[in-house]
C-alpha positions in Angstrom: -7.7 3.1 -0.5 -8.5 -0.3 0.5 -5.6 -2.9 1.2 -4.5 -4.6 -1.8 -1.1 -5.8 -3.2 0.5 -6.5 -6.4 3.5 -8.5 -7.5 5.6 -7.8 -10.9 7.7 -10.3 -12.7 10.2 -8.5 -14.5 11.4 -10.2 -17.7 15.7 -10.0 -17.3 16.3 -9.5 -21.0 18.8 -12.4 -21.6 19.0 -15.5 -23.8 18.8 -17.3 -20.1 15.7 -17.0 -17.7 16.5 -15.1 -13.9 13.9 -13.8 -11.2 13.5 -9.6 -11.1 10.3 -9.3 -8.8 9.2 -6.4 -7.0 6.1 -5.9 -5.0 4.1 -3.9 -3.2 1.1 -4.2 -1.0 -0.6 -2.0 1.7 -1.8 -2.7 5.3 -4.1 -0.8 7.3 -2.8 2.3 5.2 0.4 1.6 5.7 2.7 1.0 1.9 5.8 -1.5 2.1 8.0 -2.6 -0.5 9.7 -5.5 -1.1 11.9 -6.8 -3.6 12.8 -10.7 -4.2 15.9 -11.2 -6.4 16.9 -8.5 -9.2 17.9 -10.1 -12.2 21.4 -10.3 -14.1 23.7 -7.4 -13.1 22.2 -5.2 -16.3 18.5 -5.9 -15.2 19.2 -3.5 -12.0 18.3 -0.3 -14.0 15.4 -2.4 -15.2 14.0 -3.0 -11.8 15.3 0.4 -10.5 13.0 2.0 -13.0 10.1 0.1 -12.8 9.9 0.4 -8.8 10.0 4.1 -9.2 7.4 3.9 -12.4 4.6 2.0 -10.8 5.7 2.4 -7.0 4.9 5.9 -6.2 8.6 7.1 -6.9 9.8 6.0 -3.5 13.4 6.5 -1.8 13.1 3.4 0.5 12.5 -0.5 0.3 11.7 -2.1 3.6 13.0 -5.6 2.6 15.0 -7.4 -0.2 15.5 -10.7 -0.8 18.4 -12.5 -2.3 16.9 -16.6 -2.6 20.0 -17.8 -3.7 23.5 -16.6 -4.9 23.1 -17.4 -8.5 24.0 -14.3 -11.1 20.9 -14.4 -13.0 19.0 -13.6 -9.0 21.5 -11.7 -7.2 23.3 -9.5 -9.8 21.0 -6.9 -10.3 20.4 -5.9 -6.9 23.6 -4.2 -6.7 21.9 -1.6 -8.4 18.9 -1.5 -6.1 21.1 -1.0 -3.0 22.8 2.0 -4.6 19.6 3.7 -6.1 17.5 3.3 -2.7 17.6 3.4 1.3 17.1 -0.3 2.0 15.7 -1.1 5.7 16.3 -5.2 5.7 18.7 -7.0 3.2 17.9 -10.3 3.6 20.7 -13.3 2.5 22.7 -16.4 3.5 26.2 -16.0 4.1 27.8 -19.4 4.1 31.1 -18.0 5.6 29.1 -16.6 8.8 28.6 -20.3 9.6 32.6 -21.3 9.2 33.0 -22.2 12.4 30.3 -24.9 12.4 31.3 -26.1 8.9 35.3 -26.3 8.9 35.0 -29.7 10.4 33.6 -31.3 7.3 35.9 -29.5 5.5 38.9 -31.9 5.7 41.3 -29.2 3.3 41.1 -26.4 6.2 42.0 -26.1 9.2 41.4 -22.4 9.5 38.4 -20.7 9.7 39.6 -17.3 8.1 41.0 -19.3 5.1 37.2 -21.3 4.6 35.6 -17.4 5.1 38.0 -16.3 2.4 37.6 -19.6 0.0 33.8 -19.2 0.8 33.8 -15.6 -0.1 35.7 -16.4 -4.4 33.3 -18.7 -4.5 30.2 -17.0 -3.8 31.0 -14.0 -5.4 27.5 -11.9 -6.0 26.6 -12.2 -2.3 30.0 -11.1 -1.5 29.8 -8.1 -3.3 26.2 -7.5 -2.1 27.4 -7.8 1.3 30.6 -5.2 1.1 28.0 -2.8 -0.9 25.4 -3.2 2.3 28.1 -2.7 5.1 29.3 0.5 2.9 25.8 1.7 3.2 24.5 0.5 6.5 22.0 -1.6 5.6 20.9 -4.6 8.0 21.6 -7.3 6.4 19.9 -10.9 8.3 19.5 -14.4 8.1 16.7 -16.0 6.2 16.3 -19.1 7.6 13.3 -20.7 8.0 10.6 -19.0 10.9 11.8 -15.8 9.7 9.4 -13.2 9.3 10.1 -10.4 6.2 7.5 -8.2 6.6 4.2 -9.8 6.1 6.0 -13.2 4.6 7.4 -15.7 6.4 10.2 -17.9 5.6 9.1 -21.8 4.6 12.7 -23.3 3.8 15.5 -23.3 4.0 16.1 -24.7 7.6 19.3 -23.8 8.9 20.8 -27.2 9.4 19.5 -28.4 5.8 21.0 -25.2 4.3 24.5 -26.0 6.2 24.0 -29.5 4.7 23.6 -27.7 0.9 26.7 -25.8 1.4 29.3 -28.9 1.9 27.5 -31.1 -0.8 27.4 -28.0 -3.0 29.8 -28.4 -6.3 31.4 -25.5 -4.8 32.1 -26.5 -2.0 36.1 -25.9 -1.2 37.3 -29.9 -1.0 40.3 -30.4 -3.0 38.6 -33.5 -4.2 35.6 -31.9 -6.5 38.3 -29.2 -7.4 40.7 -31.5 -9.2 40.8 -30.9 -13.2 38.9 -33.6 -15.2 40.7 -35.9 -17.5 40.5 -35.0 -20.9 38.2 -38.0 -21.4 35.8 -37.3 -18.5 35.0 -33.7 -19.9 34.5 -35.6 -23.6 32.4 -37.5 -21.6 30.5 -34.7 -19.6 30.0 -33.1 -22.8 28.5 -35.7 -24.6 26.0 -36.3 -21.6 24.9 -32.3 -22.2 24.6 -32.8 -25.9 22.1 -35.8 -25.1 20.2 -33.7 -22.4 19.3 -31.0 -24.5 18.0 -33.4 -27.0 14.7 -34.0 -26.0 11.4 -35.3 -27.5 8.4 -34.7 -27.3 5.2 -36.9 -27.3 1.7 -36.4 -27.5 -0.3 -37.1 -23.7 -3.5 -37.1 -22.7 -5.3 -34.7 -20.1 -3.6 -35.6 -16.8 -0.2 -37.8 -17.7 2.4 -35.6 -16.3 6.0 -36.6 -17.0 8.9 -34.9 -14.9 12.5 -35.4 -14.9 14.4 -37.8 -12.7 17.3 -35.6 -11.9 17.7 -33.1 -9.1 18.2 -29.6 -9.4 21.2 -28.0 -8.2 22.5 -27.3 -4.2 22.7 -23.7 -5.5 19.1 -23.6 -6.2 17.7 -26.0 -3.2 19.3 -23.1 -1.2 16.5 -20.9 -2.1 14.4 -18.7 0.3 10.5 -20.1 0.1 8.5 -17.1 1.2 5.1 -17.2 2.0 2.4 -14.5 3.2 -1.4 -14.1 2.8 -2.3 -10.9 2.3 -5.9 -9.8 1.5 -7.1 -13.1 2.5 -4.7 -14.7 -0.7 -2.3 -17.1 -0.7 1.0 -16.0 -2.0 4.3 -18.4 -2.3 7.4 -17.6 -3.8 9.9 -20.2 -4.2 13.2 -18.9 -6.5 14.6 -22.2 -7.7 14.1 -24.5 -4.9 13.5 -27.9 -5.5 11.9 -31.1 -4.8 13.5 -31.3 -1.2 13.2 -27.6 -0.4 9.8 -27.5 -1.5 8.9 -30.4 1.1 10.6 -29.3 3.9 8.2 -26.0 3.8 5.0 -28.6 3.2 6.4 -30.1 6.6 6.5 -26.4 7.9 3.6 -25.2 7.2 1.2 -26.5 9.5 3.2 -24.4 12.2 1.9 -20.7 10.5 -1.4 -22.5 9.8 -1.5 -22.3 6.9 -3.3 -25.9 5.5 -2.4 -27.0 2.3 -3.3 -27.9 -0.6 -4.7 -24.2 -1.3 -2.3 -21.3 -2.9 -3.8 -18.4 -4.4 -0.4 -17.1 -6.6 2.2 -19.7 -6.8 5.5 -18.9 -8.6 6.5 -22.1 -10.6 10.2 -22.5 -9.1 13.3 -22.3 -11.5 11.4 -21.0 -14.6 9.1 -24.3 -15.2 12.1 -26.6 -15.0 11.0 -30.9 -14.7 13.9 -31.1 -12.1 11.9 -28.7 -9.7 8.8 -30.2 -9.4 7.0 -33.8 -9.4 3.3 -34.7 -9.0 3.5 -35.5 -5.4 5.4 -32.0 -4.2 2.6 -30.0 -6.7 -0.6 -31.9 -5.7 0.8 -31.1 -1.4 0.6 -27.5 -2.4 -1.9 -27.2 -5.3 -4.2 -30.1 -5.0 -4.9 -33.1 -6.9 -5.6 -33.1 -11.0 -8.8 -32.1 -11.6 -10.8 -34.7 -14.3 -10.9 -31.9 -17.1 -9.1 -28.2 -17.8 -11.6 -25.7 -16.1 -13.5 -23.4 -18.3 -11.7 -19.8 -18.5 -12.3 -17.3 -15.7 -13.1 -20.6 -13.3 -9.6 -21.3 -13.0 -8.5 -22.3 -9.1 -5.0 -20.3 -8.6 -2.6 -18.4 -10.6 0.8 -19.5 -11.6 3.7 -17.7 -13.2 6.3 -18.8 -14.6 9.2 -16.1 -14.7 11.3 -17.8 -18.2 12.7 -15.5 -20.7 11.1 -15.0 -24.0 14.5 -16.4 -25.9 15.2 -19.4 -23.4 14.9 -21.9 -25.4 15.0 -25.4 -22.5 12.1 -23.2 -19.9 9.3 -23.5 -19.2 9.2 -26.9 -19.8 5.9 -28.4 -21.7 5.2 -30.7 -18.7 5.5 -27.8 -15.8 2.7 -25.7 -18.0 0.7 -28.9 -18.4 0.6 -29.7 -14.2 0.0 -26.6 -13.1 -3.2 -26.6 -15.7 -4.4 -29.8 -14.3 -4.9 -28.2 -11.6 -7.1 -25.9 -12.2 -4.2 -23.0 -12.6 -4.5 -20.1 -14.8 -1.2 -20.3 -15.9 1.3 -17.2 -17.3 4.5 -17.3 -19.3 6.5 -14.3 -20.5 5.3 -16.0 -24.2 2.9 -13.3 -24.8 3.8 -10.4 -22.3 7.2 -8.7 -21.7 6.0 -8.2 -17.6 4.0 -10.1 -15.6 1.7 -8.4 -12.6 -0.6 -10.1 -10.7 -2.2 -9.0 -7.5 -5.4 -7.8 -5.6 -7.6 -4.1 -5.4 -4.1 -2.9 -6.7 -3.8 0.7 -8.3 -4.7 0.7 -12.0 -2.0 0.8 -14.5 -2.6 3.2 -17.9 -1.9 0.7 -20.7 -1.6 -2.5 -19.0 -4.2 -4.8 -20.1 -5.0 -8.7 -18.8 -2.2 -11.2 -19.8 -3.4 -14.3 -21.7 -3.4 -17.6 -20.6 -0.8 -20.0 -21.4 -2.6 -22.6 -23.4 -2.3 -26.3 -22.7 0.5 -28.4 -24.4 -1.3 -31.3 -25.8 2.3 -32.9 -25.9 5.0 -33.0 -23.2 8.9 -34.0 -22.9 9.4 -37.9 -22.6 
């Protein structure tokens, strides 16, 4: 069989929208596996299942991937490490780096109580890394330059993740840990209320509208991975943001690989405004084209990974970019799973997945 690989977004099955995405791809007739997040802790058996459905029934994954140590990314892959021999867990640790951070940490002034704080408050890596070390499995550092099998690691850099982990709202300074006032939670609770209100308004072919907040620390943590396999363009981002997507822009010139071009292009945090903005999509997609391309000429495909009952992703605006430019653009709307790839295996009773179509209206 020729060389080919395919890449399946697994829908978590909650209210709330998480990353499940296993993938496969072959190499001079050599087959590797590798898995990027797994879901809420019950999508495991999901995942689990499907590997061994479409994958060939294997007993061993070369590689996973944990982008960031949010629940609805991490959970599940409990259940991969105890269903499967795992060559390379991949993870940040923050309390590996204790000694470098306690310094800006004015509360401690011992390392093995920041390791221990670190540890409650990063709970699903915690507990992914006792169930690894029970096991056996390698588990290393993806930081930026790292290669995991044929994908390389875009962001985070090490120093810019170190700088995520103190400004984090996690982060173990008495001062972010102090209780509200009852009147700043009233108050905090009012500004969600407003947030989730949002309007729509109609908009023309090309106006693009994104929000002006950031997205979390948690999620500008997020492993950027990007390979070209088959002569395609594959990046994966998790739920990085604005600043995470531009420091891999800035780093990708060194693996030559010259943007704008991406061939499969996972929309980061499940089409969320916070994530993106015109400038960060048109470095890695292009510029808006002057009119929606006629179906079947579309330039790239992008998925967006958001549950069917989410009701705040994707977001109208996200779906809308990615079109204008030139994107053939896929939603969990219409299809439970998601698989794209190249000369991959055919799948009895999987058929194509429709196009998402374009929102002639967008959030204000």
């Amino acid at each position: 069989m020729s060389d080919f690989f395919e890449i399946d977004f697994l829908d978590v099955q909650s209210v709330n929208s998480g990353d499940a995405i296993p993938l496969r791809y072959q190499l001079n007739g050599n087959i590797y596996i590798h898995v990027v997040d797994g879901g809420y802790q019950e999508t495991g058996e999901h995942v689990v299942k499907h590997i061994r459905t479409y994958y060939g029934k294997p007993t061993f994954i070369d590689n996973v991937v944990v982008t960031h140590p949010d629940g609805d990314h991490a959970g599940g892959l409990r259940r991969v490490l105890e269903e499967f021999d795992i060559g390379t867990l991949w993870m940040l640790r923050p309390w590996l780096y204790a000694d470098e951070l306690i310094d800006r940490f004015s509360r401690f002034t011992s390392v093995d109580n920041l390791i221990i704080r670190l540890k409650e408050l990063y709970p699903n890596i915690a507990a992914l890394e006792k169930l690894a070390i029970e096991k056996q499995v390698t588990i290393s550092e993806p930081f930026q330059g790292a290669r995991i099998g044929e994908f390389i690691v875009m962001a985070p850099s090490k120093s810019r993740y170190l700088d995520l982990v103190v400004e984090s709202d996690k982060t173990p300074e008495s001062a972010k840990e102090k209780q509200q006032t009852p009147a700043a939670s009233i108050g905090n609770l009012i500004e969600k209320t407003v947030a989730k209100a949002i309007s729509f308004l109609k908009a023309v072919w090309g106006i693009e509208t994104f929000s002006a907040e950031e997205t979390s620390f948690e999620n500008e943590m997020s492993v950027i991975q990007y390979a070209s396999i088959c002569d395609k363009r594959i990046l994966l981002t998790g739920d990085a943001g604005r600043t995470g997507l531009s420091e891999a822009a800035d780093y990708a010139p060194d693996v030559g690989l010259m943007l704008p071009h991406i061939d499969y292009f996972q929309v980061p945090h499940h089409g969320s405004r916070r994530n993106v903005s015109t400038e960060i999509l048109d470095r890695w997609l292009g510029p808006r084209l002057s009119s929606k391309p006629a179906e079947g000429e579309e330039i790239f495909e992008a998925i967006i990974s958001a549950s069917k009952k989410d009701k705040d992703h994707p977001r109208k605006a996200v779906i809308r970019a990615t079109i204008h430019r030139g994107g053939a653009t896929f939603t969990f709307a219409k299809a439970p799973e998601l698989c794209s790839g190249h000369n991959a295996p055919v799948r009895a009773g999987w058929v194509p997945a429709p196009n998402s179509l374009y929102p002639e209206e967008q959030e204000e």
